[in-house]
C-alpha positions in Angstrom: 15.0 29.2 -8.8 14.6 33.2 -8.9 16.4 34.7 -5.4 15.8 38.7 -5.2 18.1 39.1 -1.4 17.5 42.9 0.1 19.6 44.1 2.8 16.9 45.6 5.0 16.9 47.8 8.1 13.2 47.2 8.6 11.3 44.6 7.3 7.9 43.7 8.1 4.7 41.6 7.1 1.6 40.2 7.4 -1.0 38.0 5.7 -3.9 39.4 4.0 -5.4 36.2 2.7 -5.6 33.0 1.2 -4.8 31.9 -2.1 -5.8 29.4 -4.5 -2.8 26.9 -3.3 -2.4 27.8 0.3 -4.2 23.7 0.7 0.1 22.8 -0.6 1.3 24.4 2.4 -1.0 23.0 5.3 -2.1 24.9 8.0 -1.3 28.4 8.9 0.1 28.7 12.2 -0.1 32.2 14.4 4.0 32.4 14.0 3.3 32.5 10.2 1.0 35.3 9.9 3.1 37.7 10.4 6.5 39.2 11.4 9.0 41.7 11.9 12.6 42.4 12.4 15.4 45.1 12.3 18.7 44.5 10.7 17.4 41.8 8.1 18.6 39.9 4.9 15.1 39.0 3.0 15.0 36.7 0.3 12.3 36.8 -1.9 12.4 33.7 -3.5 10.6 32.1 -6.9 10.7 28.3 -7.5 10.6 27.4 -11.5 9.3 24.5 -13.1 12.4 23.4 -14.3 13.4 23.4 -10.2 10.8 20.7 -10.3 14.0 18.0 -12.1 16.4 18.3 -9.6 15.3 20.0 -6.4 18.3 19.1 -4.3 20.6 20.3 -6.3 18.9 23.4 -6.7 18.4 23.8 -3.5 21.9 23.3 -2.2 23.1 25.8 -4.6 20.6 28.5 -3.3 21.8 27.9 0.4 25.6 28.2 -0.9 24.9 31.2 -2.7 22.9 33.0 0.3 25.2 32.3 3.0 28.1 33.3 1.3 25.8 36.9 0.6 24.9 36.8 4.1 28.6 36.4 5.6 29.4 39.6 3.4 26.7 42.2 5.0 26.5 40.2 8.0 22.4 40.7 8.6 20.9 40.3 12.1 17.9 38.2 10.7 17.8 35.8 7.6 13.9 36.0 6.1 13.2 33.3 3.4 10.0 34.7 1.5 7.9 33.0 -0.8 7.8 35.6 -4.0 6.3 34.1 -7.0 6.5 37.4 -9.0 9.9 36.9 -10.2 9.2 34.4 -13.2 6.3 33.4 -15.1 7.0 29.7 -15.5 6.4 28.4 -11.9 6.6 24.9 -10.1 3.9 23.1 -9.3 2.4 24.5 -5.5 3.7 21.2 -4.1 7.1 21.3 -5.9 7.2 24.9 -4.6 6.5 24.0 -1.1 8.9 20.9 -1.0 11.4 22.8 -2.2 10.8 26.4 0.2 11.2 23.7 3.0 14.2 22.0 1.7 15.7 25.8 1.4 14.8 26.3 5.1 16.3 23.3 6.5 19.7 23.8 4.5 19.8 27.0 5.8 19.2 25.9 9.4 21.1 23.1 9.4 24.3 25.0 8.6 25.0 26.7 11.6 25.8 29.8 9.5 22.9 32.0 9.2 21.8 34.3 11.8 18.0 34.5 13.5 16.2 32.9 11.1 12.6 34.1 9.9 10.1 32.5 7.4 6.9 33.9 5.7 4.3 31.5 4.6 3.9 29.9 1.0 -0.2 29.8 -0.6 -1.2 33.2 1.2 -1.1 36.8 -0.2 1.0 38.8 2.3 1.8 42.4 2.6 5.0 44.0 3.6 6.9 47.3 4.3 10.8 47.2 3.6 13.4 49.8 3.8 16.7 48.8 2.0 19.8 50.3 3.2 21.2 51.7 -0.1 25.2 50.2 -0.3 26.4 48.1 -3.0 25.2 44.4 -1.9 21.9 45.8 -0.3 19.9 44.7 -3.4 21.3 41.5 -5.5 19.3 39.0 -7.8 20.4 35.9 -9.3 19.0 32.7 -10.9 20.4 29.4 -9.5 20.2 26.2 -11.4 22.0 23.7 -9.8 24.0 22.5 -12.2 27.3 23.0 -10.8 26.2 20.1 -7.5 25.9 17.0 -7.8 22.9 15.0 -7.7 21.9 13.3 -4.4 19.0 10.9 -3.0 17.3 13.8 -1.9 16.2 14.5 -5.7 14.5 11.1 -5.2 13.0 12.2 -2.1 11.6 15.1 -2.7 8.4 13.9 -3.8 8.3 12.1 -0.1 5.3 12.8 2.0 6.2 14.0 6.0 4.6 10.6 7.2 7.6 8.5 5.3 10.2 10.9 6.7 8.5 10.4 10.3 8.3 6.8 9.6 12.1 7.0 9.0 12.8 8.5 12.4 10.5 6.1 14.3 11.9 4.9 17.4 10.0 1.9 19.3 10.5 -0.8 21.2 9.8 -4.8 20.7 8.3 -7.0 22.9 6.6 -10.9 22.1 3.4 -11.0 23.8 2.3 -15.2 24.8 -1.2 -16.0 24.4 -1.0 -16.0 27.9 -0.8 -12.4 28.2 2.8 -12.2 29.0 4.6 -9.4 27.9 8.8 -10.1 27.3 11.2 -8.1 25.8 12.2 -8.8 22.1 15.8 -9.8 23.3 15.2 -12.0 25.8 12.2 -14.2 23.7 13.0 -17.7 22.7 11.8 -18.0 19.4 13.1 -21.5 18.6 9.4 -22.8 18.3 8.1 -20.1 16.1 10.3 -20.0 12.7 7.7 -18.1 11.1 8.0 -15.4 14.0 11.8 -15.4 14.1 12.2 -14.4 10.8 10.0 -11.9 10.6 11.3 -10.2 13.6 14.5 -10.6 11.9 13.1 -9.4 8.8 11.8 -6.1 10.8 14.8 -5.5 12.6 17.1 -5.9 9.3 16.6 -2.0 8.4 16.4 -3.0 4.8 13.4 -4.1 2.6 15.6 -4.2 -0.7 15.4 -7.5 -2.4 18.9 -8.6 -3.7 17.4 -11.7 -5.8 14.9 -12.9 -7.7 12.1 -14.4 -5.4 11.2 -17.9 -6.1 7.4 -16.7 -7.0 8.6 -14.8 -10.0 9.7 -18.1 -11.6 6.8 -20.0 -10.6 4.0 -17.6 -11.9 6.0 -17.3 -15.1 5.7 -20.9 -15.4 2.0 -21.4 -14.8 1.6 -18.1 -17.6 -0.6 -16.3 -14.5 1.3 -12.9 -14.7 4.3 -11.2 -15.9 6.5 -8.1 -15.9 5.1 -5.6 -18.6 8.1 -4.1 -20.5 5.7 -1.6 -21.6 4.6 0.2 -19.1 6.6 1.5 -15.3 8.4 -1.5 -13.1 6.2 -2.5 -10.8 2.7 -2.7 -13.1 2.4 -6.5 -14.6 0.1 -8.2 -17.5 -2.2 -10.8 -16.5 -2.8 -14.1 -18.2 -6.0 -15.9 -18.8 -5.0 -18.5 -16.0 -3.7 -15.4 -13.3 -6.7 -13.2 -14.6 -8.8 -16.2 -13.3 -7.2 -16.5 -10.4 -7.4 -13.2 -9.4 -11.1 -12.6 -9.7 -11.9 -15.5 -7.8 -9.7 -14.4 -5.0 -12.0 -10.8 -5.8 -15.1 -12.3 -5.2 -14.0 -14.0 -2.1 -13.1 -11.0 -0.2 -16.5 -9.0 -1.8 -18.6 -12.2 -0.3 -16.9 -11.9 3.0 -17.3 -7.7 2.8 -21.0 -8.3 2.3 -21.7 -11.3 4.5 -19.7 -8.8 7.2 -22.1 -5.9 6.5 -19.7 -3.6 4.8 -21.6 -1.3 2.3 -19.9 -1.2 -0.4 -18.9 1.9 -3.0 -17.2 3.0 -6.2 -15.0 6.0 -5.5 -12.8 8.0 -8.2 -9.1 7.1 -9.0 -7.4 10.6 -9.0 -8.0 13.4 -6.9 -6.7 17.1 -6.6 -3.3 17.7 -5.8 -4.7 20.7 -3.6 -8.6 19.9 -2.3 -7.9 21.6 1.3 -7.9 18.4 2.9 -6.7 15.8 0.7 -3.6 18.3 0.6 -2.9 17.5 4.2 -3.7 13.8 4.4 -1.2 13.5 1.5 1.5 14.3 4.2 0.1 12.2 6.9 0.0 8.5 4.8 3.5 6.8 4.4 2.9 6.6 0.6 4.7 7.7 -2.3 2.2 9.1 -4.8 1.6 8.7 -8.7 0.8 12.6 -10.3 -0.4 13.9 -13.3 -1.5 16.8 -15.0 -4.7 18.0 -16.3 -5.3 21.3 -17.3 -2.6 22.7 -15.6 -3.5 21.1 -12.4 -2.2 18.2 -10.6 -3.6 15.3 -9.6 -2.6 12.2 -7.8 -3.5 8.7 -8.1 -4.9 6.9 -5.0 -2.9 5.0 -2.8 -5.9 3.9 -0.9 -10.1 4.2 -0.7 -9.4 6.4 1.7 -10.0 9.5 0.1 -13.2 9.0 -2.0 -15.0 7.4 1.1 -14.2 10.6 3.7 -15.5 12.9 0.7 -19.4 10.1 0.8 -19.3 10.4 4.7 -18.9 13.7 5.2 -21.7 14.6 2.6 -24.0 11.9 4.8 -26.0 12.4 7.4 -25.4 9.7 10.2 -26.6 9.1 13.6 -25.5 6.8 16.5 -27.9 4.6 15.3 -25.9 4.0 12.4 -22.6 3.3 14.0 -20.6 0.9 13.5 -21.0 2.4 10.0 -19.0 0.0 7.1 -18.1 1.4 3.5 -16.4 -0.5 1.1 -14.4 -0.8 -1.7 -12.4 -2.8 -3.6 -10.0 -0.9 -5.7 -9.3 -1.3 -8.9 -6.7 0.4 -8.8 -4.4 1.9 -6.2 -1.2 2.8 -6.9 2.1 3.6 -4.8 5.0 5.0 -6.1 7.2 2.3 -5.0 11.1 2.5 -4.4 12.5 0.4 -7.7 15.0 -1.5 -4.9 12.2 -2.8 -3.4 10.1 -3.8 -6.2 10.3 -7.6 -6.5 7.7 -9.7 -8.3 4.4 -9.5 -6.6 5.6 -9.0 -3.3 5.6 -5.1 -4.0 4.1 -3.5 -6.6 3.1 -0.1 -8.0 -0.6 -0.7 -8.9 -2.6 -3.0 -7.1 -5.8 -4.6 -6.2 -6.8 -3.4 -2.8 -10.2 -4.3 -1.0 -10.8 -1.2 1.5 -13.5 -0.8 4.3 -13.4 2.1 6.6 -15.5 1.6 9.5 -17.1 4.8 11.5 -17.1 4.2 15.7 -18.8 6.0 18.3 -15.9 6.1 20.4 -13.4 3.9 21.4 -15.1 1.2 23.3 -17.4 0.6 20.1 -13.9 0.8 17.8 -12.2 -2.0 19.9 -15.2 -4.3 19.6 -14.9 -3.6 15.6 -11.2 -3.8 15.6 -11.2 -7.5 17.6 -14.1 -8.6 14.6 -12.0 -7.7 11.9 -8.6 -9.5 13.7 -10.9 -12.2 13.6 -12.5 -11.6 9.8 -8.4 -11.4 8.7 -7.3 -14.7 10.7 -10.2 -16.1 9.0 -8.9 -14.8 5.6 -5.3 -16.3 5.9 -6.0 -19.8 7.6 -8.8 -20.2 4.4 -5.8 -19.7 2.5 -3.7 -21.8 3.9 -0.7 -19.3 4.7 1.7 -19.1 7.2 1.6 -15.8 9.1 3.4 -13.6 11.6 1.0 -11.3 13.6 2.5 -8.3 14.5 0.8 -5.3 16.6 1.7 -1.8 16.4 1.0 0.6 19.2 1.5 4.3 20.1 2.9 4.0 24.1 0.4 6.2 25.7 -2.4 4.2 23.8 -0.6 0.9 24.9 -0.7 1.7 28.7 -4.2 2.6 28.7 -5.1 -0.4 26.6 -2.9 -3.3 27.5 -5.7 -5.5 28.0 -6.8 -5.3 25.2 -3.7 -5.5 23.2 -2.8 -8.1 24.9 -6.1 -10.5 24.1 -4.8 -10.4 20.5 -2.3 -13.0 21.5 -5.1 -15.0 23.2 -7.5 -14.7 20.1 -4.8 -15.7 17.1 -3.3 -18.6 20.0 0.4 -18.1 19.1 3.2 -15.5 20.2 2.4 -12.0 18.5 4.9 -9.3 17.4 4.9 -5.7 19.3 6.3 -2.4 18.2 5.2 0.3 21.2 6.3 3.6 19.4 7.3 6.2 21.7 5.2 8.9 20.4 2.3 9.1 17.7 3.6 10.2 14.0 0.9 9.2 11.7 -3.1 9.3 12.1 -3.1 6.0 13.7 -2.9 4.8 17.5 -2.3 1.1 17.0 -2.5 -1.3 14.1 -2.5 -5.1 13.8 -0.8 -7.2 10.4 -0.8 -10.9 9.4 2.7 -10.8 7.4 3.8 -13.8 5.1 7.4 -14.3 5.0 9.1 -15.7 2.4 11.7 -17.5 1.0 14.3 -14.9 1.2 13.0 -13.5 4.5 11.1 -11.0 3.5 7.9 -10.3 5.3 4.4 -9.0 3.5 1.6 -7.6 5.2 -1.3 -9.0 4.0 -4.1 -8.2 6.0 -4.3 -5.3 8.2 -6.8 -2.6 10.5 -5.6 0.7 12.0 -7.2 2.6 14.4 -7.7 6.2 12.9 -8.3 8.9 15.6 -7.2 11.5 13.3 -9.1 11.9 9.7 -12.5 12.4 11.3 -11.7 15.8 12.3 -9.5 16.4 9.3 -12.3 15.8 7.1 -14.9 17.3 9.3 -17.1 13.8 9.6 -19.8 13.8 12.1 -22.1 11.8 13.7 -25.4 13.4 15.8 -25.3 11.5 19.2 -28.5 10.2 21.5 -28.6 13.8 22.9 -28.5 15.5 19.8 -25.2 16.8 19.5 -22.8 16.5 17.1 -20.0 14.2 17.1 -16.6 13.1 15.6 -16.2 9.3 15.1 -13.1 7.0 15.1 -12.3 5.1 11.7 -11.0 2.1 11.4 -9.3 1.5 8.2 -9.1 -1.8 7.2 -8.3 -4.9 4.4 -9.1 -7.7 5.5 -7.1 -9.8 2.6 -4.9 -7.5 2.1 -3.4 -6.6 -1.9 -4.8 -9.5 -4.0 -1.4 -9.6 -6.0 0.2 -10.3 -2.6 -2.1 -13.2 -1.8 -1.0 -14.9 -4.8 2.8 -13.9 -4.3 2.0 -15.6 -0.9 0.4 -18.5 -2.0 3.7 -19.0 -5.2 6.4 -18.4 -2.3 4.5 -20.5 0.3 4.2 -23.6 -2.3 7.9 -23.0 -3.4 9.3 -23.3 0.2 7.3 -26.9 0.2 8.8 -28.0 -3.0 11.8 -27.6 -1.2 11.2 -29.8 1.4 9.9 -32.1 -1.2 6.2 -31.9 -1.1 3.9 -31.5 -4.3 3.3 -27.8 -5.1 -0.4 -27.0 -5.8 -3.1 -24.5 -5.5 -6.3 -24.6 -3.3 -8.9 -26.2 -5.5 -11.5 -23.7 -5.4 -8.3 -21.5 -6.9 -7.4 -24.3 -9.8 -7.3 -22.8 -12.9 -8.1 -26.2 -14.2 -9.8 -28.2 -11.4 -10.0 -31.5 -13.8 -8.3 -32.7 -16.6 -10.0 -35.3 -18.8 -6.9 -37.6 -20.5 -7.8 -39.3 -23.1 -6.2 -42.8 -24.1 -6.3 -42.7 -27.4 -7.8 -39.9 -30.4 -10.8 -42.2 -29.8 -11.9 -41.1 -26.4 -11.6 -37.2 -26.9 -14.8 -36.9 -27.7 -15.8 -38.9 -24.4 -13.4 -36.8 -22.6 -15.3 -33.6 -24.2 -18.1 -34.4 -23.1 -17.3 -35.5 -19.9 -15.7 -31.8 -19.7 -18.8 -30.3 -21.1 -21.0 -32.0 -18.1 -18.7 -31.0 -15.3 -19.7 -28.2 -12.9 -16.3 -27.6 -12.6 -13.4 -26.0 -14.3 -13.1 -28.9 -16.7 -10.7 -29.0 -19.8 -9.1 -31.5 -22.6 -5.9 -32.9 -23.2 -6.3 -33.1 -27.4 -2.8 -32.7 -27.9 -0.8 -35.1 -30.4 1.3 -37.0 -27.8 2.0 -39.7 -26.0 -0.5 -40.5 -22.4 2.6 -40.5 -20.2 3.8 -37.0 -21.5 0.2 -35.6 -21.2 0.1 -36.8 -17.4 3.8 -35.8 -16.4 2.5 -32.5 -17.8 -0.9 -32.2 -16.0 1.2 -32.6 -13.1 3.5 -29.8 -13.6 0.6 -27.2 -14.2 -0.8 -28.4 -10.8 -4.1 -30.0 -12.0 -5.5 -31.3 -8.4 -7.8 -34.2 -10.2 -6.6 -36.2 -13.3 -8.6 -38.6 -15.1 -7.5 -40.7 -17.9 -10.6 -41.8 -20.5 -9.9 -45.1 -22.2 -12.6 -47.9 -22.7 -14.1 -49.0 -19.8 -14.7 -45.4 -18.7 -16.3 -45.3 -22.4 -18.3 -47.9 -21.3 -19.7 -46.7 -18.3 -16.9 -48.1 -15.8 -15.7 -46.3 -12.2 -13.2 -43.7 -12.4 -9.7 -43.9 -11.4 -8.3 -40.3 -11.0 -5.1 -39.2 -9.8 -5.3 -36.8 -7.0 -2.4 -34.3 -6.4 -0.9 -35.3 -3.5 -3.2 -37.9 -1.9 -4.3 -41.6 -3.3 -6.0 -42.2 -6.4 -10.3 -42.0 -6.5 -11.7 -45.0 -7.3 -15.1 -44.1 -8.1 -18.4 -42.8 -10.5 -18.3 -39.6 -12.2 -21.4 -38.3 -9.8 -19.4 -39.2 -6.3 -16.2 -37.7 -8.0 -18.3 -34.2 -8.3 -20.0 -34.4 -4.9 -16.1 -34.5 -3.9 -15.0 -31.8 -5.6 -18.2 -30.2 -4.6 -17.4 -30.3 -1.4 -13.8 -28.9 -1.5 -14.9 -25.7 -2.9 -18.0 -25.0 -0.6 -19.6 -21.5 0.0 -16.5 -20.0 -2.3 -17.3 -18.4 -6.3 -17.5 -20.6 -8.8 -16.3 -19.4 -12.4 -16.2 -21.6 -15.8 -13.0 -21.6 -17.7 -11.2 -18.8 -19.4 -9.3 -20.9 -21.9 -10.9 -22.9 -24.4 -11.7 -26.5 -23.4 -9.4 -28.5 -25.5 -5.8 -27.7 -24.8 -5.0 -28.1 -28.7 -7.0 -24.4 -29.2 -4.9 -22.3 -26.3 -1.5 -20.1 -27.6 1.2 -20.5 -25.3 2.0 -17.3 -23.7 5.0 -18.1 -21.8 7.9 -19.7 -24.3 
């Protein structure tokens, strides 16, 4: 960091216009656009690219150094003014900004500097200064940083305003019965609700830093579904054959349930620029850490969300009230979130992820609750077809809350059990109130899985109209929601869920439509493979072969560690045309033809997608990728 400080007996500006970055520095308020003052310090001030490593420390070296120039000529006014024209190797706009504002607050926060004074970052600016002509009226200096120590705030820096807000939320909890009662979080018996009690435990802990190894980790690992890549950054994982499967069948769930819903559905772009004018601002309005890279000397970030890529479609479309409720969607492959490393555990939190996205345009907020109530009940839907335990929880801005308690209320009523509610005091992000269905695990950790906000901020951001029945124009409400959720974390659900019922003793196993193998054919002997083959061949199902040289018993025992739901063993009376006996995971044996065995299984997976195997059929043929 360049610092040029003149001691000033005048000093004034004002801004002439905008530059090419001014989108890094948000919007320019009247206060900003121009200023004067007597008896001033002014410190025209560069930030470097190689600021860009270590901000903090930079930055807390720049403050030291200032203040101990300001307590020698004793200035009236301290002016920090954004100068790049004191180096020709500059930071990134945004690593510039952070850092101006880091400089600011240091300087405030001290208690040491006089009236303080700030000119804006991103705008060309003209000023008049008159410098008073002693010894310390004109020094420059280069700070570095290297004499301070590093601190979080290094880590930080790359922090959008919405997770610093989110850090200074204060709220209040209440349970809220089906009933409609409202009681306060203290005073709520949650002896009947286990699943409740330790998520409100889990939200009151002030910690989402996993200190062990989640029982999931081992269990998907096992089953060769996914796996930590050691190749690329913590938090991004490989996926097996098996997971792979699993994963796109969970996919086309949530695409059949977006289309059966009406959702429209989209492709949208995975990076965006750093500084589009309003993608610069939302940046600092979503609690997400971002991904960034550089092209061309510009930088980019990688999507946390659809967000961005559907405001950009709607606010090139023409829409009427006709059109409202108005569903895009997408499902993302990929989003990614800069993730702290603490918090990184298995599937439970990742840095790129699978993320099915609808926004939803409303004329209004009668037409947005209607919606929002739908997709509560699209998302219940979701995780009772999964078979998950859940925690509903329901955020709410206060002066939303007490003109909608009716309605926030009813949630209770529609899910039937006790709900969650956080009633912030005041509104920090872009959203008014937001529901969650959150998993909890084994070590008390709660997930979000599905979720809706009610947006009543983006609309105008982005500039994204309707025309109303009188012909005027409009902004609409969005509702952003995912109705699944991440589909890693449905699967990190579904591992933890089965690994808390192993516990208790029960069989762990997988919803059948989910199976990577749905049936396994068992031969007696090396002379009923080939029946067993082409039983396997003539199943409508995910069918496969045990070939492999050893013993029956061994071939079941391991069948029934990879979770199979239906065994059946071949010998000769099947050969010949005799009943089944298979072994159903966790329930009695079928006794029974080969056709009413199918209309079974046809029956268990329903209206869900149907995919053939990934592996080869015979068991003899697949590499083992998990030793």
């Amino acid at each position: 960091m360049r610092i040029l400080m003149i001691h000033a007996s005048e000093f004034s500006f004002h801004v002439t216009e905008e530059t090419s970055v001014a989108a890094a520095a948000g919007e320019l308020t009247d206060d900003l656009r121009s200023g004067k003052s007597g008896d001033s310090l002014v410190c025209f001030v560069c930030v470097e690219k190689k600021d860009e490593d270590a901000p903090s420390r930079v930055v807390a070296s720049a403050t030291r150094k200032i203040l101990a120039h300001q307590g020698k000529v004793n200035a009236g006014t301290l002016w920090v003014y954004p100068y790049a024209h004191l180096s020709s190797d500059l930071a990134s706009p945004r690593h510039a900004q952070k850092a101006l504002d880091l400089l600011w607050d240091g300087l405030e926060k001290s208690g040491q500097a006089p009236a303080m004074k700030r000119a804006p970052f991103g705008w060309y600016k003209a000023f008049d200064i008159k410098a008073k002509g002693h010894p310390l009226s004109e020094n420059a200096l280069t700070v570095t940083g290297d004499e301070v120590e590093a601190t979080a705030g290094d880590e930080d820096a790359g922090e959008s305003e919405a997770i610093k807000a989110e850090k200074k939320l204060r709220s209040k909890f209440y349970f809220v019965t089906p009933e409609g009662e409202e009681i306060p979080a203290e005073d709520f018996n949650l002896k009947k609700y286990p699943v409740l009690r330790r998520f409100h435990g889990y939200e009151t802990a002030g910690t989402r830093v996993s200190a062990e190894e989640p029982p999931h980790v081992r269990l998907m690992r096992q089953h060769e579904l996914v796996d930590y890549e050691p190749g690329s950054d913590a938090g991004n994982f490989r996926w097996y054959p098996k997971g792979q499967l699993m994963k796109s069948l969970m996919e086309e769930r949530i695409n059949q349930v977006m289309n059966e819903y009406g959702a429209m559905r989209v492709e949208t772009p995975i990076m965006y620029d750093y500084l589009h004018p309003n993608l610069a601002k939302y940046l600092n309005r979503f609690p997400a850490r971002q991904y960034v890279l550089k092209s061309e000397k510009k930088d980019y970030f990688l999507r946390f969300a659809a967000c961005f890529g559907q405001y950009l479609i709607k606010h090139d479309a023409q829409i009427s009230y006709r059109h409202l409720p108005m569903r895009l969607y997408e499902l993302t492959h990929y989003s990614f979130r800069r993730e702290q490393s603490g918090e990184l555990a298995g599937l439970r939190r990742l840095r790129t992820f699978t993320m099915p996205d609808m926004h939803t345009l409303c004329g209004g907020i009668d037409q947005a609750k209607v919606e929002f109530a739908r997709q509560f009940d699209l998302s219940q839907a979701w995780m009772d077809d999964m078979g998950l335990p859940y925690a509903t929880a329901v955020r709410v801005v206060k002066s939303f809350y007490e003109e909608n308690k009716e309605f926030v209320r009813g949630l209770a009523a529609r899910v039937g059990t006790p709900i969650l509610l956080e009633v912030w005091e005041e509104r920090f992000f872009y959203f008014v109130m937001k529901f969650e269905f959150n998993f909890v695990d084994n070590h008390d950790k709660g997930a979000a899985l599905s979720t809706v906000q009610i947006d009543v901020e983006n609309c105008h951001q982005f500039q994204i109209e309707y025309t109303d029945e009188d012909g005027d124009k409009k902004n609409p409400l969005i509702l952003h929601a995912s109705i699944s959720g991440a589909i890693e974390r449905n699967l990190y659900a579904l591992l933890e869920h089965q690994a808390a019922l192993m516990k208790k003793g029960q069989k762990g196993s997988f919803p059948f439509w989910l199976s990577p193998t749905q049936i396994r054919f068992i031969p007696v002997s090396d002379s009923h493979v080939e029946k067993c083959a082409e039983f396997a061949a003539a199943s409508p199902f995910r069918a496969d072969v045990d070939d492999r040289d050893m013993s029956m018993g061994k071939k079941i025992k391991l069948a029934e560690q990879e979770w199979v739901p239906y065994i059946a063993v071949i010998g000769d009376r099947e050969v010949a045309g005799g009943p089944l006996t298979v072994r159903v995971r966790g329930e009695e044996d079928f006794h029974g033809t080969l056709d009413e065995l199918n209309a079974r299984m046809d029956a268990l997976v329903g209206g869900k997608p149907r995919r053939p195997l990934n592996t080869p059929r015979l068991l003899g043929l697949r590499p083992v990728f998990v030793g």
